[in-house]
N, C-alpha and C positions, 0 to 999 in steps of 0.2 A: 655391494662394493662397486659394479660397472657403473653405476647411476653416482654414485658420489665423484668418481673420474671425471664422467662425462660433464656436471657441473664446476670442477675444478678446471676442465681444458675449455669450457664455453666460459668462466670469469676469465680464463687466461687471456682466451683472445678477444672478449671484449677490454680488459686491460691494453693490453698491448694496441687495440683499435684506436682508442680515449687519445692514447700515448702520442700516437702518429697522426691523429688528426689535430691535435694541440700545436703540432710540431709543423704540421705540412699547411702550405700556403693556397691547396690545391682545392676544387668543391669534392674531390671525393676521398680526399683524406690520404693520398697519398702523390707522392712527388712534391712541383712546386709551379709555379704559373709562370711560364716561358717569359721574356724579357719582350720589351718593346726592337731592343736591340736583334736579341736571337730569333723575332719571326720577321724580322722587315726582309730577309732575303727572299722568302716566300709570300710577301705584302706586294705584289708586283702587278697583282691585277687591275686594267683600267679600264674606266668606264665607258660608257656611249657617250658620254658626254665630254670626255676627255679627261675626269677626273686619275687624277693619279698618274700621268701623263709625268717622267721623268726629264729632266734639263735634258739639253744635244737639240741639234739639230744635223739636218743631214739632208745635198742638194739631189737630184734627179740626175746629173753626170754622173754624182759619185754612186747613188743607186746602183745604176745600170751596172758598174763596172762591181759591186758588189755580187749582183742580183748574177753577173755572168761566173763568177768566181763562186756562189755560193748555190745557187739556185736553179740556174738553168737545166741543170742535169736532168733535173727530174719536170719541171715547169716548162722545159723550150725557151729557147732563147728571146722569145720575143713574149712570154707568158700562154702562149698558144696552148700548151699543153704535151704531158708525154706520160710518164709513169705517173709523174704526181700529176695534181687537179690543173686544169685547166684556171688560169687567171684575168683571161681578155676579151672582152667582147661579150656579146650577149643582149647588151642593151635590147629592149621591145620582144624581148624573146617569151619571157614572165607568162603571159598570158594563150600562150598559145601550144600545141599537142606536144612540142618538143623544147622546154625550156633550154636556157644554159645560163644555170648558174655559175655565175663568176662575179668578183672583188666588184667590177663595174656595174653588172646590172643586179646583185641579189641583197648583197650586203648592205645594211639599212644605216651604219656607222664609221666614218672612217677610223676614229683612234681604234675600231676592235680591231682593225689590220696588223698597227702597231701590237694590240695586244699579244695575236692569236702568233705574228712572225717570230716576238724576244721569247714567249713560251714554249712552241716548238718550232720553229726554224731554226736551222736544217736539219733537217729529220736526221744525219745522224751526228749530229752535235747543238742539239737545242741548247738556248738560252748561252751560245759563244757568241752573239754579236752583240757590237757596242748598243750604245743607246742610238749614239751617232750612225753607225750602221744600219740598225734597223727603221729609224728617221726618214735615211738615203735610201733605200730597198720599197719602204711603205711609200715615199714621191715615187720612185721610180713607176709601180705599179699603177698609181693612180695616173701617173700621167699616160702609162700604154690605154687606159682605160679614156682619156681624154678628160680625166676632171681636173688636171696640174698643166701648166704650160711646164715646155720642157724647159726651161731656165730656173721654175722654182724651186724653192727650199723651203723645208717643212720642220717648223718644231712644234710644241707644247701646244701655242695659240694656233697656228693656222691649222696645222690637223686638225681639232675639233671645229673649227670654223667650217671646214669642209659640209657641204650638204649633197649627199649622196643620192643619185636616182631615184632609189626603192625606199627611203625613208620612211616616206607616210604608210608605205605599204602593208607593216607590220601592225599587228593588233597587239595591244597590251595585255601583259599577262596578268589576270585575275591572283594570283596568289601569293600572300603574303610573304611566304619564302623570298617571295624576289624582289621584295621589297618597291610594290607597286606602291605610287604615292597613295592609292586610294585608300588603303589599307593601312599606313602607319600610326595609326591608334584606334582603339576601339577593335579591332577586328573581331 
């Protein structure tokens, strides 16, 4: 009698499994496959290249006065540094017993600046600034660093136009995960 059970509850729920995977849009047979709509809020990530770089722009004055209101607290007023990371200066430093990484002399990409500020800046209200904000915030920096004259403004095209110190510095990553070009077919 247990064994005839046990066959009646393993047809059940391979029935009930048939049922829901008929039904379900999902590869594993249950729920339904999020909308283009419902993940674009989480589709924010941009590239080194600047891909996915959203409209706005935003000047170097209006930065500064962001960067004082939102950032400084933790960054110093001039990106020197305090609680949070240090932002300025550095340059030629790479090579030698006591680095300092910073946006100017480490980072190999300007748009990842935009990236890394709309994602978590400020630490305690990420992803509150505008596009336009973080635009104005990401000139600001670059220009403490000397790669913006302070009159510019920065959107979509000139952020990725930016060519960064450290650039060539980086080695490519061998694995496919990351979507190295070497790699996308055949791997």
């Amino acid at each position: 009698m247990p064994t005839r059970r046990l066959e009646f509850a393993t047809l059940a729920v391979a029935t009930l499994l048939c049922v829901t995977s008929a039904k379900a849009q999902s590869p594993y047979g249950i729920g339904r496959v999020a909308t283009t709509t419902e993940t674009a809020g989480w589709n924010i990530d941009v590239g080194g290249d600047g891909s996915n770089l959203p409209p706005g722009s935003g000047s170097v004055s209006h930065g500064s006065e962001v960067f004082g209101q939102q950032c400084a607290a933790c960054h110093g007023a001039k990106g020197e540094g305090g609680v949070g990371d240090r932002l300025v200066g550095g340059q030629g430093t790479l090579g030698t017993p006591k680095p300092v990484r910073t946006v100017g002399s480490y980072w190999p990409y300007a748009p990842t600046l935009f990236d890394y500020i709309r994602r978590a800046m400020p630490q305690n209200a990420p992803q509150s600034l505008s596009n336009d904000d973080v635009y104005a915030v990401s000139a600001y920096i670059l220009s403490l660093n000397g790669l913006l004259p302070a009159d510019a403004t920065l959107d979509a095209q000139s952020l990725a136009a930016i060519k960064m110190p450290n650039r060539n510095m980086f080695v490519r990553d061998p694995r496919p995960d990351v979507k190295n070009s070497e790699c996308m077919s055949g791997c």
